[in-house]
mmCIF file of the C-alpha atoms, coordinates in Angstrom:
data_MODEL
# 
_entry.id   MODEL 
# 
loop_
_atom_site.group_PDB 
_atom_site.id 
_atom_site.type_symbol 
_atom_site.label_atom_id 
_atom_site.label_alt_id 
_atom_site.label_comp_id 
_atom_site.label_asym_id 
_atom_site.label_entity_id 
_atom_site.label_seq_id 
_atom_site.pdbx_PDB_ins_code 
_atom_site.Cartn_x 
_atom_site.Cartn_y 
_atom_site.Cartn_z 
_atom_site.occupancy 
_atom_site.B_iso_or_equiv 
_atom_site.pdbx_formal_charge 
_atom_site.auth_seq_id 
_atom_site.auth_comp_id 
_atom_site.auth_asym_id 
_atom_site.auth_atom_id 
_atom_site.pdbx_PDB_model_num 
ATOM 1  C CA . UNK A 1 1  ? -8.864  6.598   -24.062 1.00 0.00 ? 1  UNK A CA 1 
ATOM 2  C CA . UNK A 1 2  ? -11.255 7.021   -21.165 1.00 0.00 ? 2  UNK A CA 1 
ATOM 3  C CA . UNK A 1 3  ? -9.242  7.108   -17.346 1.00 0.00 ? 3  UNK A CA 1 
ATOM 4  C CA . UNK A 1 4  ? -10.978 6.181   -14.488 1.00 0.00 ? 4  UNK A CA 1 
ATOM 5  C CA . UNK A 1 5  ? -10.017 6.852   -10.571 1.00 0.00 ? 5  UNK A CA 1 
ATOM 6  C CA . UNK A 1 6  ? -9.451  3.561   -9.769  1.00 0.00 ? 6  UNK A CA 1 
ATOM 7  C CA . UNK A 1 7  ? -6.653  2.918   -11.202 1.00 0.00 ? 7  UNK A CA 1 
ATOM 8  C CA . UNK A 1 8  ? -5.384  5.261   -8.660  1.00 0.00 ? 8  UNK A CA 1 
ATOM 9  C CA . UNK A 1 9  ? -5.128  3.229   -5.439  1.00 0.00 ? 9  UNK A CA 1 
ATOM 10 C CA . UNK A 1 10 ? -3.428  4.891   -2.639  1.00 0.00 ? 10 UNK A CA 1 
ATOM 11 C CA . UNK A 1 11 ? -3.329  7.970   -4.443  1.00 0.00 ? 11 UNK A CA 1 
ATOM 12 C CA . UNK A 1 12 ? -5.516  10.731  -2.789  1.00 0.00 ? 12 UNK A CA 1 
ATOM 13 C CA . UNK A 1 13 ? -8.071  12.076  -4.537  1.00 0.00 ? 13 UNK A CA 1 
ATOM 14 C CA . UNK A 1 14 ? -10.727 15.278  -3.152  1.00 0.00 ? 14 UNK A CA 1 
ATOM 15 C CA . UNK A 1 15 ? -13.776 16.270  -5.263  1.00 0.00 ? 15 UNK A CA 1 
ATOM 16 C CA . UNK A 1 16 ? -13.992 20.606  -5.445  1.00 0.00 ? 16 UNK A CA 1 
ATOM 17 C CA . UNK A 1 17 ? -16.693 21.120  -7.312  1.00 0.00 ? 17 UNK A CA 1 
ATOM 18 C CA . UNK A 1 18 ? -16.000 20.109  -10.905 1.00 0.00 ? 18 UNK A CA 1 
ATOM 19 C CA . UNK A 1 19 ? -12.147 19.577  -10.261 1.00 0.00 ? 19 UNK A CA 1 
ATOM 20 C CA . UNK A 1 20 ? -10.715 16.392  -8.451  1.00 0.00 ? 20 UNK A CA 1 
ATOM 21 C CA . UNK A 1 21 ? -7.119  17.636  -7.517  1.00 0.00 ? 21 UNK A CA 1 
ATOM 22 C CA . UNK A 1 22 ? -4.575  14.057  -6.847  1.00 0.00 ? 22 UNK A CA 1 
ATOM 23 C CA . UNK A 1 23 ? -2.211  14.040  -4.390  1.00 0.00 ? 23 UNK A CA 1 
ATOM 24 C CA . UNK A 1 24 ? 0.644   11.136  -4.145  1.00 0.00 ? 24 UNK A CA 1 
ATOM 25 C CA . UNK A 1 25 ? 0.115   9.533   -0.767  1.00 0.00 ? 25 UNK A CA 1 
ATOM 26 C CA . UNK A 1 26 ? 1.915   6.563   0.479   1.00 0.00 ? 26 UNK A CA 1 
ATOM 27 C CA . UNK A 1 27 ? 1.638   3.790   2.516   1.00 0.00 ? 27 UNK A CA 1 
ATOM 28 C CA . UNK A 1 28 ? 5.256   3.513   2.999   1.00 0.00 ? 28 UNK A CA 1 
ATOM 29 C CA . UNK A 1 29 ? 5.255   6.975   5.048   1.00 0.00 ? 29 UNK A CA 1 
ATOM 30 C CA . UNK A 1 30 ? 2.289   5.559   7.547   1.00 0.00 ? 30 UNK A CA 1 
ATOM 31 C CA . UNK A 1 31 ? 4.174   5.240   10.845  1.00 0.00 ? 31 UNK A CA 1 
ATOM 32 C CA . UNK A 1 32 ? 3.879   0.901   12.295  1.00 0.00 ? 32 UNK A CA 1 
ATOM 33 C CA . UNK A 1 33 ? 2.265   1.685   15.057  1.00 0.00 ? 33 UNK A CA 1 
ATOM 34 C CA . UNK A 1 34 ? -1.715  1.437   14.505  1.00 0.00 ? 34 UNK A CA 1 
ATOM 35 C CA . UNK A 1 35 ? -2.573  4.439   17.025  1.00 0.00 ? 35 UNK A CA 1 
ATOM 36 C CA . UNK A 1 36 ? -0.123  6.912   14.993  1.00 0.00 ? 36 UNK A CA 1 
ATOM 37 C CA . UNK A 1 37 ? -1.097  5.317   11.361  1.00 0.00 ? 37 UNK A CA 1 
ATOM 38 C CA . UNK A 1 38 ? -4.494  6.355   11.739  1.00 0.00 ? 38 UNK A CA 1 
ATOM 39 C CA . UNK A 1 39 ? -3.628  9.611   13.305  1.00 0.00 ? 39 UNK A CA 1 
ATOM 40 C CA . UNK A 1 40 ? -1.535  10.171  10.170  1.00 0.00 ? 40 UNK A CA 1 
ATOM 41 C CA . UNK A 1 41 ? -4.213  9.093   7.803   1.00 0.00 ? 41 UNK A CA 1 
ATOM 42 C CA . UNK A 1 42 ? -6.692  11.547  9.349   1.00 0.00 ? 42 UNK A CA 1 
ATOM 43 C CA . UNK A 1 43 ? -4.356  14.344  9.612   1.00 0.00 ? 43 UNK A CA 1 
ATOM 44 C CA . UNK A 1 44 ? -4.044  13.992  5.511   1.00 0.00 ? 44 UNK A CA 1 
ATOM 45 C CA . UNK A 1 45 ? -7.601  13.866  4.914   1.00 0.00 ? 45 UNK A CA 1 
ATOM 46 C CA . UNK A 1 46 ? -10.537 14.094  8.024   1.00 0.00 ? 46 UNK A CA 1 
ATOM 47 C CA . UNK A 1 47 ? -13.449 11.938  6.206   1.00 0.00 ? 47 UNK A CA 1 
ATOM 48 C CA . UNK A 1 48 ? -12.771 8.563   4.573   1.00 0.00 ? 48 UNK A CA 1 
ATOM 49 C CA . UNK A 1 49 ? -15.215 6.495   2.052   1.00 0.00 ? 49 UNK A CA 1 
ATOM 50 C CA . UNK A 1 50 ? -14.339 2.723   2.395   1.00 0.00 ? 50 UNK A CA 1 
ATOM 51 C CA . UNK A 1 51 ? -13.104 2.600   -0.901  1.00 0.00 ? 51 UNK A CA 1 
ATOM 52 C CA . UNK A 1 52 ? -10.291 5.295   -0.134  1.00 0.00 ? 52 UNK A CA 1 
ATOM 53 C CA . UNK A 1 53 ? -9.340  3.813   3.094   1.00 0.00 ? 53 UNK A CA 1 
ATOM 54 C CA . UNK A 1 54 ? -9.141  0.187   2.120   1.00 0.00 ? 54 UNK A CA 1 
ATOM 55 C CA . UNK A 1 55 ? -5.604  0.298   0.333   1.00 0.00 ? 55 UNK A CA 1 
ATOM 56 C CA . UNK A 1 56 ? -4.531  2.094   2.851   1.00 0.00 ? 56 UNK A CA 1 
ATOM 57 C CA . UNK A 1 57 ? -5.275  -0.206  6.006   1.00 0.00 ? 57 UNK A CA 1 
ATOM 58 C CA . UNK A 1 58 ? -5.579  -3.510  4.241   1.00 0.00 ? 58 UNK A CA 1 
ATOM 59 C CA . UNK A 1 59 ? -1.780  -4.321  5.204   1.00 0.00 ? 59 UNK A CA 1 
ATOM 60 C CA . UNK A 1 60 ? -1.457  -3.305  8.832   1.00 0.00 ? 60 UNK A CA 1 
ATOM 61 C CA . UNK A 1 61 ? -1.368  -6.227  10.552  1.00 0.00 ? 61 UNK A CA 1 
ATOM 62 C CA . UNK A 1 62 ? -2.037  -6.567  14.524  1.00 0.00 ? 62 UNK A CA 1 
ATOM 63 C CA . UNK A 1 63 ? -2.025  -9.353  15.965  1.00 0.00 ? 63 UNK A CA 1 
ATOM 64 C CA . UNK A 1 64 ? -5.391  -10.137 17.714  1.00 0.00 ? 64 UNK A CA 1 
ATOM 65 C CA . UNK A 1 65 ? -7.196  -7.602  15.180  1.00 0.00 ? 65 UNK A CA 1 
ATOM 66 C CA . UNK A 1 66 ? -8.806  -7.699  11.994  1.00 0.00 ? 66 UNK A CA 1 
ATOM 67 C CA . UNK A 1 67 ? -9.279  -4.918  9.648   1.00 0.00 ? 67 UNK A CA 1 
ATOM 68 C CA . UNK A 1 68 ? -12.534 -4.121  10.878  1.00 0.00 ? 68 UNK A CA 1 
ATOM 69 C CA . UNK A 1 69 ? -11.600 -4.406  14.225  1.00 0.00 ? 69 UNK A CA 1 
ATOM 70 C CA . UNK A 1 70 ? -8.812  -1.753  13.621  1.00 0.00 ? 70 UNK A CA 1 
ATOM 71 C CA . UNK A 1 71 ? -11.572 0.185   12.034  1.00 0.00 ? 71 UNK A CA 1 
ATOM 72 C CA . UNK A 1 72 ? -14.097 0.215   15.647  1.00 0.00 ? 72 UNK A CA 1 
ATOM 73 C CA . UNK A 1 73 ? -10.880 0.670   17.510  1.00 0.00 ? 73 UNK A CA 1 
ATOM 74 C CA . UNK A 1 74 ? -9.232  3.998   15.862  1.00 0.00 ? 74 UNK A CA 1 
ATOM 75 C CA . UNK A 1 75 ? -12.840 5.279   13.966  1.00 0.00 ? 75 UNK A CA 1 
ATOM 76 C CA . UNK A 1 76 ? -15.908 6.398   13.887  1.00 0.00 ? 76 UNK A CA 1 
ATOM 77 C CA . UNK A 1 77 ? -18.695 5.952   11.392  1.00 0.00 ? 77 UNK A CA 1 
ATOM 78 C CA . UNK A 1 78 ? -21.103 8.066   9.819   1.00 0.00 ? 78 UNK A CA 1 
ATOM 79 C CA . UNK A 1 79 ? -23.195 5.697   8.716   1.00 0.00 ? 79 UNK A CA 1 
ATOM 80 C CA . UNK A 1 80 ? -25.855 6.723   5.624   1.00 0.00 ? 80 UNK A CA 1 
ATOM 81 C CA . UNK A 1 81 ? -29.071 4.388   4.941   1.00 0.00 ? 81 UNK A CA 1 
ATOM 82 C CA . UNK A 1 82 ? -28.205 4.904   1.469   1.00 0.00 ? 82 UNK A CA 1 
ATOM 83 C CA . UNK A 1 83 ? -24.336 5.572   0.558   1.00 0.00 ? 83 UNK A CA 1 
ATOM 84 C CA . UNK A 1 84 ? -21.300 3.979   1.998   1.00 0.00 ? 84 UNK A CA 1 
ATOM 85 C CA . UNK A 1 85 ? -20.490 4.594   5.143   1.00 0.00 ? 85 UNK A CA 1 
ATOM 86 C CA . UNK A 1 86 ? -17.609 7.456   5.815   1.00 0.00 ? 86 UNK A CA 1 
ATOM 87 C CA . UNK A 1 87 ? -15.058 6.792   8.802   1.00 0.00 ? 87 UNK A CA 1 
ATOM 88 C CA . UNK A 1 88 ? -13.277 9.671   10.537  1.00 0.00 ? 88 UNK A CA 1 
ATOM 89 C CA . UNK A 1 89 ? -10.880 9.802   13.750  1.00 0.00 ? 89 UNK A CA 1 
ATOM 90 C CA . UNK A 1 90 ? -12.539 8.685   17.005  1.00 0.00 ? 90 UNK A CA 1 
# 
């Protein structure tokens, strides 16, 4: 049986050289506010891809904002001509 990482949503996941250590991260321990969420998020890990961040934003809900809107208000991007961009705090 082959496993792959992404089965792993909202689990953290670094690459070190050849080893990829997991750590159990959950949304439920995110703080409600937006402001402190993200500070929380990038206090666990200081550079997102969009494919690690997505589980873990794709529920806060503000009223008047989007996802992506969240993202230009609490990120920055580091964009790449040819990779996926990575977000960190702003």
């Amino acid at each position: 049986m082959n496993a792959s990482f992404g089965v792993l949503e909202e689990v953290l996941t670094e690459k070190l050289g050849i080893e990829t250590p997991i750590y159990a991260f959950s949304v439920s321990s995110l703080p409600s506010v937006p402001a402190e969420w993200f500070f929380k998020l990038f206090q666990e890990k200081p550079k997102w891809g969009w494919q690690d961040l997505q589980p873990f934003i794709r529920d806060l809900k503000v009223p008047g904002l989007s996802s992506e809107g969240l993202l230009l208000k609490y990120t920055r991007t580091q964009p790449s001509a040819d990779a996926e961009p990575i977000f960190s705090a702003r």
